[in-house]
N, C-alpha and C positions, 0 to 999 in steps of 0.2 A: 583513496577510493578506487582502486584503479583495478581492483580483483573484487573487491566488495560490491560496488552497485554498474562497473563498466562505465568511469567515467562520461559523458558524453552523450549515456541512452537517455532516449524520450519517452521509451516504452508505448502502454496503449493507453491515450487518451488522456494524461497527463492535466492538471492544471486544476481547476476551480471547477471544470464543466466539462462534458464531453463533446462531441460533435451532436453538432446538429441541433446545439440548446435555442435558449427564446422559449418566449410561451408559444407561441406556435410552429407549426410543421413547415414542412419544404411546401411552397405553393400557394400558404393564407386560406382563407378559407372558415367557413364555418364548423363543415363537417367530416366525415371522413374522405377514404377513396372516391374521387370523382365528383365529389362535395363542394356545393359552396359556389364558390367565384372561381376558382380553380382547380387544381388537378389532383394527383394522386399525392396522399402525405398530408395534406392541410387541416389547418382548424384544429377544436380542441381534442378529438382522438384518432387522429390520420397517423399513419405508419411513420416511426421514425420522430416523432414531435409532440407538443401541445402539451395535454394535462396529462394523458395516458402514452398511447403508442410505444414503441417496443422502446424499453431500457425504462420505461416509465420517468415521474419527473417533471419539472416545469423544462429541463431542457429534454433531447435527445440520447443515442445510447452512452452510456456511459457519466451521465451528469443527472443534475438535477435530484429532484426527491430521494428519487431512487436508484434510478440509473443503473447498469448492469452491477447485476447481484445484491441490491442494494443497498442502504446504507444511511450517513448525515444529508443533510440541504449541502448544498453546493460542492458534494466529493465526488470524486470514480473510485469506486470499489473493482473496477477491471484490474487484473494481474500484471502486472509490470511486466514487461517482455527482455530480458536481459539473456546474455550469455549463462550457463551455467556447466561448469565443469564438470566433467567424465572421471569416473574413475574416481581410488581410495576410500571413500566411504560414506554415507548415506546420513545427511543431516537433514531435517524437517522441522517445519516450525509447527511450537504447539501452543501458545498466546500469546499474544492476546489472537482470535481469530481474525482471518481477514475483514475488515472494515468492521471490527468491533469499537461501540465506544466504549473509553475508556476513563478516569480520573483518578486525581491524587489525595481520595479517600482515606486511603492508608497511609499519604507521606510519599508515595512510590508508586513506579505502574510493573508489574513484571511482567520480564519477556520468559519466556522457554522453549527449551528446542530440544531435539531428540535425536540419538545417534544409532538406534533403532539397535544397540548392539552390535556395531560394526567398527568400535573403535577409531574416532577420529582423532588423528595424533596432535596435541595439542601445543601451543596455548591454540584455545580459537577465540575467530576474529568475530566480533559483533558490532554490525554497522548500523547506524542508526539516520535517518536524512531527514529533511523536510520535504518541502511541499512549492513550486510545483515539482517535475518530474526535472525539470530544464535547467533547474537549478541547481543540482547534483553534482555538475560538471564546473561550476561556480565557486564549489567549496561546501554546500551547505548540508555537510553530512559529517558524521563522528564514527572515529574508532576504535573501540576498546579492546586489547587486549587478555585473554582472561587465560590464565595458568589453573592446573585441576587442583582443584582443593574446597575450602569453605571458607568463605570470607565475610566482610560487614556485610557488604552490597551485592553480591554474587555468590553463585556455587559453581564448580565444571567436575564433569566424568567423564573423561575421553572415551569411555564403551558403553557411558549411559546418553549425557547430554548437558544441561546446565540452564541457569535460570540468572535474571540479572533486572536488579530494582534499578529502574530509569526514576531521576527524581525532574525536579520542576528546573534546577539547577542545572541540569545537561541540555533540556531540551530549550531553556531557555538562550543557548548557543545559537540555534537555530530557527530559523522562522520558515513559517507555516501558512497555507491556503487554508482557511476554515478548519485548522486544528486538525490537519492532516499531515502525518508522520508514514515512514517504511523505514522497515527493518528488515534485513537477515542475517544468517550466520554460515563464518567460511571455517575450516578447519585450517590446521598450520600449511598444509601442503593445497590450499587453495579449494579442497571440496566444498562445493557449496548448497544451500539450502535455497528454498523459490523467495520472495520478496512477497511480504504481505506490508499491507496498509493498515493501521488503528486512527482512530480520532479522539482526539483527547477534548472533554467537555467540562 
């Protein structure tokens, strides 16, 4: 995983929750700003906490209900903050969306990604991890190799993009905070694509 997810990263907000969780804010309190028993932040809709407040949520940004950009009870839907290499050509992820749920309805969950027509030299790499962010560096992520063609469980187009059925059997490799997975895709020469999160229900 050492081009794939940068062994080692923590990213933003990582884990089960984000900062700032609990059912209430910084301070206690009943109510919001200035509320309460104390100060700014507390209680159930003060800034940064409670039931509402920014990133929404029973915790703070990044966790809870909702948490930035929303999402499952107890995920971060925030973008993972990794390295991402310059240059060769242009891969983007196109499903599942970021912190989409997702299930093995069909047997499979598929991923897809998009080479926007800039030919990315292949095979390309498809990395797949768990959950939390910290655990990356642990070992707790897969890599598949994928050559252009059409096969059982994949396709790849080095100037289109390619698609790849994850079954229950891959990811059961790996363990997971509340059914929270990241993926992306790197081309032969290391291009790589952003890191989105699904949850599988």
């Amino acid at each position: 995983m050492s081009s794939g997810f940068g062994a080692g990263s923590s990213g933003t907000g990582g884990g089960s929750s984000g900062t700032g969780g609990g059912v209430s804010g910084t301070g206690g309190g009943v109510s919001g700003t200035g509320g309460g028993v104390s100060g700014t932040g507390g209680g159930v809709s003060g800034t940064g906490g409670g039931a509402s407040g920014t990133g929404g949520g029973v915790s703070g940004t990044g966790g809870g209900v909702s948490g930035t950009g929303g999402g499952s009870p107890g995920v971060d839907c925030a973008r993972v903050a990794v390295q991402v290499a310059t240059g060769g050509c242009t891969l983007s992820l196109v499903a599942p969306a970021n912190c989409a749920e997702v299930n093995f309805g069909g047997g499979f969950i598929e991923l897809a990604w998009s080479t926007s027509t800039t030919f990315c030299e292949g095979p390309h790499k498809l990395y797949v991890a768990g959950s939390p962010v910290s655990s990356w560096s642990t070992g707790n992520a897969l890599e598949f190799s994928l050559t252009s063609g059409t096969y059982t469980n994949y396709a790849m187009t080095r100037n289109i993009g390619g698609y790849f059925h994850l079954t229950q059997a891959d990811l059961a490799q790996l363990t997971a905070v509340n059914g929270q997975y990241y993926f992306r895709v790197a081309s032969y020469a290391d291009s790589l694509s952003e890191v989105s999160t699904f949850i599988v229900r």
